[in-house]
mmCIF file as Biopython writes it, N, C-alpha, C and O atoms, coordinates in Angstrom:
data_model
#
loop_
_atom_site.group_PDB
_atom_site.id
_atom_site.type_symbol
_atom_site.label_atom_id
_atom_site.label_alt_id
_atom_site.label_comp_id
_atom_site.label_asym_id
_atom_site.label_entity_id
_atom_site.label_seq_id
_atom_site.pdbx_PDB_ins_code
_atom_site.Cartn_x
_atom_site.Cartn_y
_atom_site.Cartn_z
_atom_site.occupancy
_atom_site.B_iso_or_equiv
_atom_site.auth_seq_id
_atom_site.auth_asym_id
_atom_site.pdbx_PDB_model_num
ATOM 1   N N  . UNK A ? 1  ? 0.272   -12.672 -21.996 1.0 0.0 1  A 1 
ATOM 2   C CA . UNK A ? 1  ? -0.375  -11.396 -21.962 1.0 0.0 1  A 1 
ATOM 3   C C  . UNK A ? 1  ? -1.573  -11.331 -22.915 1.0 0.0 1  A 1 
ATOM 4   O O  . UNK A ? 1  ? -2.469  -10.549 -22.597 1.0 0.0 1  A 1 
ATOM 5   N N  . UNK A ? 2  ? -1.735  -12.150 -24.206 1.0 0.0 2  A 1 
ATOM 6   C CA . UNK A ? 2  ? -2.999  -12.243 -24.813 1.0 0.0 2  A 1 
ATOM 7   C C  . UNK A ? 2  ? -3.398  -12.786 -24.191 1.0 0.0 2  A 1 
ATOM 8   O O  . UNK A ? 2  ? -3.932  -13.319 -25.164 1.0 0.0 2  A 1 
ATOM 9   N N  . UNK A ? 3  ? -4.029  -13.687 -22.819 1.0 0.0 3  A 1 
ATOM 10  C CA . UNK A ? 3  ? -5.381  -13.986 -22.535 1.0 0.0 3  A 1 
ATOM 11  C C  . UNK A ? 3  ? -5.827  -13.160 -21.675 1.0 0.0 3  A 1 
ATOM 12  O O  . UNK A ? 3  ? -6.769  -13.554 -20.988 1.0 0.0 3  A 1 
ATOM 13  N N  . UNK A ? 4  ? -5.381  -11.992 -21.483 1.0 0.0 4  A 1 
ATOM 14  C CA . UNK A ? 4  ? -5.063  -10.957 -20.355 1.0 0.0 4  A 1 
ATOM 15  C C  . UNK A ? 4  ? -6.465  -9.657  -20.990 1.0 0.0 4  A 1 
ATOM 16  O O  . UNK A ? 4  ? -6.219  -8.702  -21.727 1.0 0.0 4  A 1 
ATOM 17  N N  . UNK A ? 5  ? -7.256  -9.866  -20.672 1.0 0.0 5  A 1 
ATOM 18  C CA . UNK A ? 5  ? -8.043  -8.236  -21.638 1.0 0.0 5  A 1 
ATOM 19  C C  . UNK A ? 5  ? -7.473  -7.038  -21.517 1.0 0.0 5  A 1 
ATOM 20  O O  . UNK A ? 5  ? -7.894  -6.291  -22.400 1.0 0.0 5  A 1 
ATOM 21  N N  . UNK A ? 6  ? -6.787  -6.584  -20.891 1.0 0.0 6  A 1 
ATOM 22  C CA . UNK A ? 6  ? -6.238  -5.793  -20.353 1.0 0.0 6  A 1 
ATOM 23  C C  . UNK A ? 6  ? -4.810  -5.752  -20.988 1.0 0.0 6  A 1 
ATOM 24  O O  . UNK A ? 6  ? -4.110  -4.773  -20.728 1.0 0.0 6  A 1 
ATOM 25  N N  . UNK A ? 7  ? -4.519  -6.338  -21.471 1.0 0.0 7  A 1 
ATOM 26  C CA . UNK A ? 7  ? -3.142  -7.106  -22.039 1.0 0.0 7  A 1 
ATOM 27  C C  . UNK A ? 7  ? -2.109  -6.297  -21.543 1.0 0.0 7  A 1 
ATOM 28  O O  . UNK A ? 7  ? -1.389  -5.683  -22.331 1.0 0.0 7  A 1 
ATOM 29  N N  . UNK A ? 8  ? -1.973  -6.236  -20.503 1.0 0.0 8  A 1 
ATOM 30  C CA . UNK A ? 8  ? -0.968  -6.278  -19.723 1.0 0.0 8  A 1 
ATOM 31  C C  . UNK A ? 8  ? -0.360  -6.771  -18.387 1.0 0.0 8  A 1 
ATOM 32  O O  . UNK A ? 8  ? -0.835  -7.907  -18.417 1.0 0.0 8  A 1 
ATOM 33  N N  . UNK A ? 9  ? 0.246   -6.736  -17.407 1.0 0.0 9  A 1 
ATOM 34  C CA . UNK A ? 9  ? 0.581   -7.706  -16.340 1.0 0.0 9  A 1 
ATOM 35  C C  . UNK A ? 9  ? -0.087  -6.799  -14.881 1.0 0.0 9  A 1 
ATOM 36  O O  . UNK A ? 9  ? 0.200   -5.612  -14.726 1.0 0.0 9  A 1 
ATOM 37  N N  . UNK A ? 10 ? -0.533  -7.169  -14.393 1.0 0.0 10 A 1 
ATOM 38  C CA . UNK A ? 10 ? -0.673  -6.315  -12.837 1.0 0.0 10 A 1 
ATOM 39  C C  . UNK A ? 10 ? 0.587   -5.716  -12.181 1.0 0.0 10 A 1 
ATOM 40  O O  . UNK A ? 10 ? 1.502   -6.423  -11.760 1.0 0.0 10 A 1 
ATOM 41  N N  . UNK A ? 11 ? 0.578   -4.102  -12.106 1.0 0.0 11 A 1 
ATOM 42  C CA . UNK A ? 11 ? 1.459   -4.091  -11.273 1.0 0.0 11 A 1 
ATOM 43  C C  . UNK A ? 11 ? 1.152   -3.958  -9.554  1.0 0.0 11 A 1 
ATOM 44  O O  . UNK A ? 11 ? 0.051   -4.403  -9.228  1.0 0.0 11 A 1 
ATOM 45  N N  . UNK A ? 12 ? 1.809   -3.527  -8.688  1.0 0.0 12 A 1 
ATOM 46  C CA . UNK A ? 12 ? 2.314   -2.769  -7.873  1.0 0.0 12 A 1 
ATOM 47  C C  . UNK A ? 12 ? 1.128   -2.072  -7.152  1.0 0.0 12 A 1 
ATOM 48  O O  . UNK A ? 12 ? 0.565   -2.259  -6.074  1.0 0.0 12 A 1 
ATOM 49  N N  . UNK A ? 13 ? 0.983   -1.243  -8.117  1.0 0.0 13 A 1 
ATOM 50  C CA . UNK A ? 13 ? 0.522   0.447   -7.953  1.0 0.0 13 A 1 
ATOM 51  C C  . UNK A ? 13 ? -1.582  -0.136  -8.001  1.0 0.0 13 A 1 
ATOM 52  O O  . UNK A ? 13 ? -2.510  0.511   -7.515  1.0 0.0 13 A 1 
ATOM 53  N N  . UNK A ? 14 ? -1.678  -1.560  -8.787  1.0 0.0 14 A 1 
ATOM 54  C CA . UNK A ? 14 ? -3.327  -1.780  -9.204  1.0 0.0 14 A 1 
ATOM 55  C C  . UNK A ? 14 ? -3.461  -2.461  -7.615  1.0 0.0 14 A 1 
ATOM 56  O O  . UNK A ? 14 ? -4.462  -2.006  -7.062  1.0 0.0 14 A 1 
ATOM 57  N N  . UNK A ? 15 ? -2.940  -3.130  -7.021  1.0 0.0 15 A 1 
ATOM 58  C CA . UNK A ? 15 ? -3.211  -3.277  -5.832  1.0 0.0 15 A 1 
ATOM 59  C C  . UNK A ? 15 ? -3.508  -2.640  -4.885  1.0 0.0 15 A 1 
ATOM 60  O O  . UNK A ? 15 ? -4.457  -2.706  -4.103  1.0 0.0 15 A 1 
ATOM 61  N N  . UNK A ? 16 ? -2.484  -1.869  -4.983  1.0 0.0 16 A 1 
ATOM 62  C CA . UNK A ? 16 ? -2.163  -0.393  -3.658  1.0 0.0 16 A 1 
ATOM 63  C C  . UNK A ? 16 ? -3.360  0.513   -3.989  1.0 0.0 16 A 1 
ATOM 64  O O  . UNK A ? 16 ? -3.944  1.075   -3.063  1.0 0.0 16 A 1 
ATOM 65  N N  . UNK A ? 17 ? -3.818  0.711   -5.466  1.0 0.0 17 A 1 
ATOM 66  C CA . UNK A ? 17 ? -5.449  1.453   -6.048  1.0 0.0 17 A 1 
ATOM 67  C C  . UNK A ? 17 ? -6.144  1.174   -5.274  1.0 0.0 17 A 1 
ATOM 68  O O  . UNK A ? 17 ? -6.280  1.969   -4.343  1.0 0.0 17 A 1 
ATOM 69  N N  . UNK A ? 18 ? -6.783  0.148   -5.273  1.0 0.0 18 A 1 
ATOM 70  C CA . UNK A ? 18 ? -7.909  -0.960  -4.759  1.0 0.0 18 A 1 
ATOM 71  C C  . UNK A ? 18 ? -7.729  -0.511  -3.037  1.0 0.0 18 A 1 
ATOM 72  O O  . UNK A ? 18 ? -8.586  0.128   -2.426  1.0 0.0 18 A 1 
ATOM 73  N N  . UNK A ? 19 ? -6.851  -0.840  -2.632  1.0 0.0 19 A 1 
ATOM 74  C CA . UNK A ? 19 ? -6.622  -0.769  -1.042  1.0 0.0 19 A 1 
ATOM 75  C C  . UNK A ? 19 ? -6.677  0.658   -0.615  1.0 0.0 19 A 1 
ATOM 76  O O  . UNK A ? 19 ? -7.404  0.854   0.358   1.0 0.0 19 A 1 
ATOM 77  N N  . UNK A ? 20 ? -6.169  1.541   -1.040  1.0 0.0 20 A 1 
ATOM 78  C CA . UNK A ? 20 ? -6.316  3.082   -1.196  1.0 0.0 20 A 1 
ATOM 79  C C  . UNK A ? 20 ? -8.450  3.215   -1.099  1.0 0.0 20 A 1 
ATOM 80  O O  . UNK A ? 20 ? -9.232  3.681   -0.270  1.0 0.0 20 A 1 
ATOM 81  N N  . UNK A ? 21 ? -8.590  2.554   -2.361  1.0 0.0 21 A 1 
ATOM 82  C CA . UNK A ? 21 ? -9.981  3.135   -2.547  1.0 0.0 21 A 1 
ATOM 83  C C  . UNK A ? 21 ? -10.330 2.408   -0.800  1.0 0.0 21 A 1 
ATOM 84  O O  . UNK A ? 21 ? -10.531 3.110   0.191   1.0 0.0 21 A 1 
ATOM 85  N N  . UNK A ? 22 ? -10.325 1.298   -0.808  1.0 0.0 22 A 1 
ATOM 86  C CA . UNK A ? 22 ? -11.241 0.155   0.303   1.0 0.0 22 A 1 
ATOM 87  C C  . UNK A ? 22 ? -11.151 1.328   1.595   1.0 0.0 22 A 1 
ATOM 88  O O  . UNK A ? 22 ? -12.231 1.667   2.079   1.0 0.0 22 A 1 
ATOM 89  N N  . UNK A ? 23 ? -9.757  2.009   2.213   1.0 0.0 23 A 1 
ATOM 90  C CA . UNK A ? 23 ? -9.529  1.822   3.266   1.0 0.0 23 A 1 
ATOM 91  C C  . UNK A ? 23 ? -9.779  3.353   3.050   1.0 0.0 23 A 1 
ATOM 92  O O  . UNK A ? 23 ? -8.781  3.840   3.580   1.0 0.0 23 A 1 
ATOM 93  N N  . UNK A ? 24 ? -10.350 4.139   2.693   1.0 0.0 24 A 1 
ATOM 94  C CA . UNK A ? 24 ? -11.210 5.633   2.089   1.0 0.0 24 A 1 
ATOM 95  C C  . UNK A ? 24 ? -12.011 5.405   2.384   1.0 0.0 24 A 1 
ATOM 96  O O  . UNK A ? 24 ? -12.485 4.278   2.524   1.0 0.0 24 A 1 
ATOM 97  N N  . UNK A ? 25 ? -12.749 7.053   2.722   1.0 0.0 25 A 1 
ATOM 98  C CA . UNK A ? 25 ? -14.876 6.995   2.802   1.0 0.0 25 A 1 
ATOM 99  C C  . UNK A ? 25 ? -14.994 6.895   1.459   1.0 0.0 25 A 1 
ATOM 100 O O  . UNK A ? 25 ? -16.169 7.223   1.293   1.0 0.0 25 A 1 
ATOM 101 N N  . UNK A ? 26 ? -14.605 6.689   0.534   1.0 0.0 26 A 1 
ATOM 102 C CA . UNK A ? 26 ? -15.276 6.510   -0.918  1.0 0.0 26 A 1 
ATOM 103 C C  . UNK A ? 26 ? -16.324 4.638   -0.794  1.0 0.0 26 A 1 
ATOM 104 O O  . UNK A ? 26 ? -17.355 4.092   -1.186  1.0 0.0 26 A 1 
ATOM 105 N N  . UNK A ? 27 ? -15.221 4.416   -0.055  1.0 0.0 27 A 1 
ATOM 106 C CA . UNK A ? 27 ? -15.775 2.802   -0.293  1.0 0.0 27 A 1 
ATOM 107 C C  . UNK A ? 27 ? -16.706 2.617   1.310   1.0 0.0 27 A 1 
ATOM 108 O O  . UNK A ? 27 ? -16.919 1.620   2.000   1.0 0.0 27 A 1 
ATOM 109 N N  . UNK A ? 28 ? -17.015 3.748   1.436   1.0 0.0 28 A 1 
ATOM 110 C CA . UNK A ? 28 ? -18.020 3.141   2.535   1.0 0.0 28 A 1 
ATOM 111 C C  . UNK A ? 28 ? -18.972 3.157   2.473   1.0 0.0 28 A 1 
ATOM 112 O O  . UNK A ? 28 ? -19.363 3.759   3.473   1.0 0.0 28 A 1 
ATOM 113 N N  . UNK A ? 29 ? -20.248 2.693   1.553   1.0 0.0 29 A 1 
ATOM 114 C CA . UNK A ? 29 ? -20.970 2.198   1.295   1.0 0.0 29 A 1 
ATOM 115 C C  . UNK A ? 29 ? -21.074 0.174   0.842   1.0 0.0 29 A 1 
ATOM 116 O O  . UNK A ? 29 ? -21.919 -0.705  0.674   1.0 0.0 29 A 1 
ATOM 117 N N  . UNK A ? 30 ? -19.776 0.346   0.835   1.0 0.0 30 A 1 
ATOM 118 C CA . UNK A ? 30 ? -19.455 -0.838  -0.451  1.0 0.0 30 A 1 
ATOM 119 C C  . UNK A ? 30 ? -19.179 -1.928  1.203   1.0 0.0 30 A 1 
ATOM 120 O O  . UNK A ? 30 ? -18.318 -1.844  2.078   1.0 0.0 30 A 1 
ATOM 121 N N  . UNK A ? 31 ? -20.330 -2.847  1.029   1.0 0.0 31 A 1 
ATOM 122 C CA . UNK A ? 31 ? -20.180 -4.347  1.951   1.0 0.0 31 A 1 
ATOM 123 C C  . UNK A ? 31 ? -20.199 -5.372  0.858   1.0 0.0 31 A 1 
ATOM 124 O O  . UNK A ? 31 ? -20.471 -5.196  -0.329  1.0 0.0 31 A 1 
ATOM 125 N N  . UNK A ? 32 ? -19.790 -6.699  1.602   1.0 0.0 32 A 1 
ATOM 126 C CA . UNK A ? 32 ? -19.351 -7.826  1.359   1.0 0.0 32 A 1 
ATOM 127 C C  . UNK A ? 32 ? -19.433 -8.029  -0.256  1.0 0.0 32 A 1 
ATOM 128 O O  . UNK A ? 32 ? -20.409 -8.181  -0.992  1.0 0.0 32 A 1 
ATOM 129 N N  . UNK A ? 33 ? -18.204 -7.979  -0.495  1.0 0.0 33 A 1 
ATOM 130 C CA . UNK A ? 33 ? -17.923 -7.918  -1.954  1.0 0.0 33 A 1 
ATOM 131 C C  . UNK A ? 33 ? -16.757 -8.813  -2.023  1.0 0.0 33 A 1 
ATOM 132 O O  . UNK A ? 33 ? -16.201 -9.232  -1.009  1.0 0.0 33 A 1 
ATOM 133 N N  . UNK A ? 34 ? -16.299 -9.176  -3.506  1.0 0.0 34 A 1 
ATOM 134 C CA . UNK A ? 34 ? -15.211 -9.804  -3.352  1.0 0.0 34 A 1 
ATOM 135 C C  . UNK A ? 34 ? -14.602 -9.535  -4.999  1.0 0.0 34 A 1 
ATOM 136 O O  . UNK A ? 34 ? -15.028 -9.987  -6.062  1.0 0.0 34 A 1 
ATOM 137 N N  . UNK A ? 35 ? -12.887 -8.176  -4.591  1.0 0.0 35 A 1 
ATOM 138 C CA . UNK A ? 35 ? -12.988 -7.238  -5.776  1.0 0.0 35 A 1 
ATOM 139 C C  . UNK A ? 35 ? -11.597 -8.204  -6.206  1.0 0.0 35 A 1 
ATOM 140 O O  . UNK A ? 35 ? -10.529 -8.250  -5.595  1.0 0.0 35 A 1 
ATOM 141 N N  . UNK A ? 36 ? -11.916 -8.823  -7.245  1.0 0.0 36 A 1 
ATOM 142 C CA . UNK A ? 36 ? -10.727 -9.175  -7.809  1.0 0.0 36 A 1 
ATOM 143 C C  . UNK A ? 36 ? -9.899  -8.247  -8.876  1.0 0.0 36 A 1 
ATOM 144 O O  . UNK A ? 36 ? -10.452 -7.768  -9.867  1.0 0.0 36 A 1 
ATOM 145 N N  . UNK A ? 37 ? -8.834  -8.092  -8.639  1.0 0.0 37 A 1 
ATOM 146 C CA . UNK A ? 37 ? -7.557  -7.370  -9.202  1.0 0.0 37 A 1 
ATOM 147 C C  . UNK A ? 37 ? -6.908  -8.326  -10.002 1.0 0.0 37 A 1 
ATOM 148 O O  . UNK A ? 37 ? -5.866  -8.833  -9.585  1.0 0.0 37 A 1 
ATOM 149 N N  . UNK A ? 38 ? -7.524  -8.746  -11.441 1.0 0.0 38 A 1 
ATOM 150 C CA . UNK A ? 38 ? -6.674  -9.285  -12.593 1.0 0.0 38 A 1 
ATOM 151 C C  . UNK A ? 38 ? -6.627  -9.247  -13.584 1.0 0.0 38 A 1 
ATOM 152 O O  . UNK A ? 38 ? -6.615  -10.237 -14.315 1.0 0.0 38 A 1 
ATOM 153 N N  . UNK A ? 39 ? -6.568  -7.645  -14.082 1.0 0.0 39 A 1 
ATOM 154 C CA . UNK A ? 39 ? -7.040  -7.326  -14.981 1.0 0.0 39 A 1 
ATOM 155 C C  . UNK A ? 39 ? -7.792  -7.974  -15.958 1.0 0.0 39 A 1 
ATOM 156 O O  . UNK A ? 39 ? -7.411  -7.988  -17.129 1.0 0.0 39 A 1 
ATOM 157 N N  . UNK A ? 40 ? -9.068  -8.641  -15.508 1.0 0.0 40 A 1 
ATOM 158 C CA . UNK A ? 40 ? -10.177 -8.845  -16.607 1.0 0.0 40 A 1 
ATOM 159 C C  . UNK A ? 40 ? -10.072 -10.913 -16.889 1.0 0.0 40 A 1 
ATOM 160 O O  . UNK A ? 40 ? -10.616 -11.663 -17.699 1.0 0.0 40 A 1 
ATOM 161 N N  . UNK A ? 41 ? -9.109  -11.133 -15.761 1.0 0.0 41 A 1 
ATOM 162 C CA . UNK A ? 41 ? -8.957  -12.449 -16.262 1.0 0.0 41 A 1 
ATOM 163 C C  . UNK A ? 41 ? -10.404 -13.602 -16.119 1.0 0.0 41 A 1 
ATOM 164 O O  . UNK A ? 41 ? -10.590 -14.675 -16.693 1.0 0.0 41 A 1 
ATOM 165 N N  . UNK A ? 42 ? -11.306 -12.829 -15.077 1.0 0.0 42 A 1 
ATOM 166 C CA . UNK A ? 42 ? -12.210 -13.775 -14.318 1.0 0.0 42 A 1 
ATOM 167 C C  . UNK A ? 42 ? -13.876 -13.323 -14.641 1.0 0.0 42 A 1 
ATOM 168 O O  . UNK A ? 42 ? -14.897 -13.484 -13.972 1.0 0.0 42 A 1 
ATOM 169 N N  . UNK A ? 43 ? -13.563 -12.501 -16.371 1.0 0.0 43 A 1 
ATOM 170 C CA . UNK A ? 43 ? -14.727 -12.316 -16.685 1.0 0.0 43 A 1 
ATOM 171 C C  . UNK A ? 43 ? -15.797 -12.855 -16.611 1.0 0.0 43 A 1 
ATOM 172 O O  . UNK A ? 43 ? -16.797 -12.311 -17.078 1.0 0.0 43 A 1 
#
C-alpha cells in the first residue's frame, strides 16, 4: 500500500465510478481515451 499514492487498495465501488461516469451524458464529450483506475500507480 506505500507504493500506492493513494495508499489505499481499489475497491469495488472506483470501478463501478468510472463506468457510471463513461456510460452517462457527462462523458460524452470524452473520445478515445484510455482511463486507468489504480489509484495513482501509473503516474
Amino acid at each position: 500500500m506505500k507504493k500506492i499514492p493513494l495508499r489505499r487498495g481499489g475497491q469495488v465501488e472506483d470501478i463501478a465510478n468510472v463506468c457510471t461516469f463513461l456510460a452517462s451524458d457527462m462523458s460524452s464529450y470524452v473520445t478515445g481515451q484510455v482511463i486507468q483506475i489504480d489509484g495513482g500507480m501509473n503516474m
